[in-house]
N, C-alpha and C positions, 0 to 999 in steps of 0.2 A: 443726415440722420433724422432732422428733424422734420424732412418731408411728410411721414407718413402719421406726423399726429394731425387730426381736423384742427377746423378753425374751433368749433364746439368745445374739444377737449382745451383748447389755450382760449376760451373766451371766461373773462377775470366773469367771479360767481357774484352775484345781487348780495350772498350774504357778506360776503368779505367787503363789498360796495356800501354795505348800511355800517357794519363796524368802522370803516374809514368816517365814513361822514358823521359818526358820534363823536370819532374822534375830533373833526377840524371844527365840528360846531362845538365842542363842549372849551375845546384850545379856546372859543373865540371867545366864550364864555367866561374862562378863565382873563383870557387877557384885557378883557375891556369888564372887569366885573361886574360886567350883565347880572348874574345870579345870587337869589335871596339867598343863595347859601353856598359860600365861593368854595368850601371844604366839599360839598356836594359837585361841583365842577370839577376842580381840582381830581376826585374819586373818577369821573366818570371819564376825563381826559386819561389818566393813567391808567387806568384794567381798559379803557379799549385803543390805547396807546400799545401797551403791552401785549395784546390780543394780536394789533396789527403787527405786531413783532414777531411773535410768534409764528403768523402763518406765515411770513417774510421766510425764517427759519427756515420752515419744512418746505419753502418754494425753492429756497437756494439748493439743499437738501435734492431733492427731485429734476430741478431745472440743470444740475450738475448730471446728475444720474443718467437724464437722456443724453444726455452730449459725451455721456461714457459707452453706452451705446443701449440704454436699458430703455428701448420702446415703449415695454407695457407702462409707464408711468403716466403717460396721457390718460390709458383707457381708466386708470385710475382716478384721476378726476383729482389730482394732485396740483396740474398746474392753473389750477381755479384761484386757487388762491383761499379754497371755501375750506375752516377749518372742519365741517362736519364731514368732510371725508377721508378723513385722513381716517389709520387704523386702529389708532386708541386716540378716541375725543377726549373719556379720561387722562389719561397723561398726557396730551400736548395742550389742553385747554383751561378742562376744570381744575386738575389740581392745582396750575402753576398759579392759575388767579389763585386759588384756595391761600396759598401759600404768600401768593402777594398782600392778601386780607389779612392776614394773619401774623406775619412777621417781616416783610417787607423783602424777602430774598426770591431772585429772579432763579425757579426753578427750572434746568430743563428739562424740555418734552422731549417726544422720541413717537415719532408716528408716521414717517413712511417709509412701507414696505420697499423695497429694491430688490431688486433680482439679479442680486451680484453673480451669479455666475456667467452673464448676458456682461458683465463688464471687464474687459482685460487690459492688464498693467494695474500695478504696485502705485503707481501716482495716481492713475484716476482713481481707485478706491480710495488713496488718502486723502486726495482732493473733494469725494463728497464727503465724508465725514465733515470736513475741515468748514466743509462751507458756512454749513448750517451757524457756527458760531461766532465767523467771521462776518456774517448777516448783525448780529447782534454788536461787535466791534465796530460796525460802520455804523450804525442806528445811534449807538454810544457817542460816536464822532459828529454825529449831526447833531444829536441833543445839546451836544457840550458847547457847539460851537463859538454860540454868545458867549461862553466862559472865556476859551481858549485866545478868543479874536479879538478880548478884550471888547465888548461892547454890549454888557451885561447894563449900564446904563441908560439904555436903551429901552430896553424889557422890565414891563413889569413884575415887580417886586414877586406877586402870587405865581405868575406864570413860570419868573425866576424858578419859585421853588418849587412849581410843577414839574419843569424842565430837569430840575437838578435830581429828584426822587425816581423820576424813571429812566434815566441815564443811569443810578445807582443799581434799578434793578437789572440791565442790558448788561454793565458789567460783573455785575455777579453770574448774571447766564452767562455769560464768557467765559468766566473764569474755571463755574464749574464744571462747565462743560467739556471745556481743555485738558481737566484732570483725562491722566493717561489710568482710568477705570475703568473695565469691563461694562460695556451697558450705556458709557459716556459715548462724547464725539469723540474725545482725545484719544480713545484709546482705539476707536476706528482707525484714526491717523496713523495709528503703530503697527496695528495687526495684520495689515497686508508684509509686512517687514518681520514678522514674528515667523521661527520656524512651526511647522504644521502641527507639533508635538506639543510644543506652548499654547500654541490656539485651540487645540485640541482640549487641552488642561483645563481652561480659563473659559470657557464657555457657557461649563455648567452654572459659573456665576456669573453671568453676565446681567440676568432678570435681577439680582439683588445689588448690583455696582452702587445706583443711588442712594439706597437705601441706607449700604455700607459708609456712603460717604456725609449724608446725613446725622447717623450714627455716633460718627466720630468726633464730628460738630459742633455736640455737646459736650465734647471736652472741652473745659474753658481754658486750656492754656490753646489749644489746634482755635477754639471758637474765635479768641483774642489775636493767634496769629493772621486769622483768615479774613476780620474784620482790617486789621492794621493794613494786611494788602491793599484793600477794597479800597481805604481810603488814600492811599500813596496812589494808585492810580486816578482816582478822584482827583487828590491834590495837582498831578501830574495836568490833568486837565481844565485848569482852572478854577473846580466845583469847594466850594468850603464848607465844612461838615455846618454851619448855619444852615447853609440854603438846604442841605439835606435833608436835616433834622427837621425844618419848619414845613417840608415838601411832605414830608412821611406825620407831622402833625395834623394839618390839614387834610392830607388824603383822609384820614380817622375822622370823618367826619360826623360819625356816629357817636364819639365821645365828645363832642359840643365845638365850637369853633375856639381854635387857641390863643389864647391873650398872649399877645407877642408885648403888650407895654410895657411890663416888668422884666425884658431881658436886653430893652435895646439901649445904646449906650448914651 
């Protein structure tokens, strides 16, 4: 199937190429605290860490999509890897950084179009939903590693907590993503399995799923439940709300660098 995308349409885009390379230089920055202002590192590792994430998403997203048998996804300029073309830059880019600045949760995007009815079978449809956050699941897995593999002494302390804050954000995108809500991944995974009369139903709110779930979020007894997850899977991974906590202090590097002397033991 995938003969008839050019080599043009699968050649990885310059902008996705300079985001990567913020990322591995800013990591280096991080790790050898090169930088007069490691909170400034730490910032610029994590949003183009996260960026790299994200287009990661909407590649598995698409790179599923063709192999289900949706051709037009090339001429789309999808498998670039270039987040500016996907079909809302707002939602798969700006706002989740927004989001990341802001409160530290790994929002998902939602930007490539598919032409599901170019794709047949109940599993390839659930299968690209699926992918997208299953991207962020293995991203999660790689961050963690130094945790998991026990070799966190190894790695520097700052990097530590670089490492540990944006693995925090990957599994919040997972998680929420998974929610079985109109508009989500999770709920793509369902809806090829849903009778036509339910899909039918549920549709009209699909634009507002996030929103909804957002929404709810602020309930602090659902907020308290949803944070307690976040960290049992954390824990699950070796990550300790320390390294979290000081990864999401530092990223704030607009609020001055954090004096860690008066917490350590």
């Amino acid at each position: 199937m995938t003969t008839a995308i050019s080599r043009r349409d699968r050649r990885i885009s310059p902008v996705f190429l300079g985001l990567f390379a913020i990322m591995v230089v800013s990591a280096w920055a991080v790790w050898t605290e090169y930088s007069a202002s490691p909170g400034f590192a730490v910032f610029l590792f994590v949003v183009s860490g996260w960026i790299v994430s994200l287009c990661l998403h909407e590649y598995a997203h698409a790179r599923t999509a063709l192999h289900g048998g949706d051709l037009t996804i090339g001429a789309k300029g999808y498998l670039t890897l270039n987040p500016l073309k996907y079909t809302h830059v707002a939602l798969s880019i700006v706002l989740p950084v927004i989001f990341v600045i802001m409160g530290g949760i790994g929002l998902p995007g939602g930007a490539v179009f598919i032409e599901r009815h170019r794709i047949r079978g109940r599993w390839k449809h659930s299968l690209i939903s699926a992918a997208g956050p299953l991207t962020n699941v293995l991203f999660a897995a790689a961050l963690t590693a130094p945790f998991w593999l026990g070799a966190t002494d190894r790695v520097p302390e700052l990097f530590r907590f670089a490492l540990a804050f944006l693995a925090l954000l990957q599994v919040t995108a997972a998680i929420l993503n998974f929610l079985p809500v109109p508009g989500l991944d999770g709920y793509g995974v369902i809806e090829p399995w849903l009778s036509y009369r339910i899909r039918r139903q549920v549709e009209p709110y699909a634009p507002f799923g996030l929103l909804a779930v957002f929404g709810i979020l602020w309930i602090p007894e659902v907020n308290q439940a949803f944070f307690d997850a976040i960290d049992a899977v954390m824990r699950a991974l070796g990550v300790s709300e320390w390294d979290t906590y000081w990864g999401q202090e530092f990223f704030r590097f607009w609020q001055g660098e954090p004096d860690m002397a008066g917490f350590r033991a």
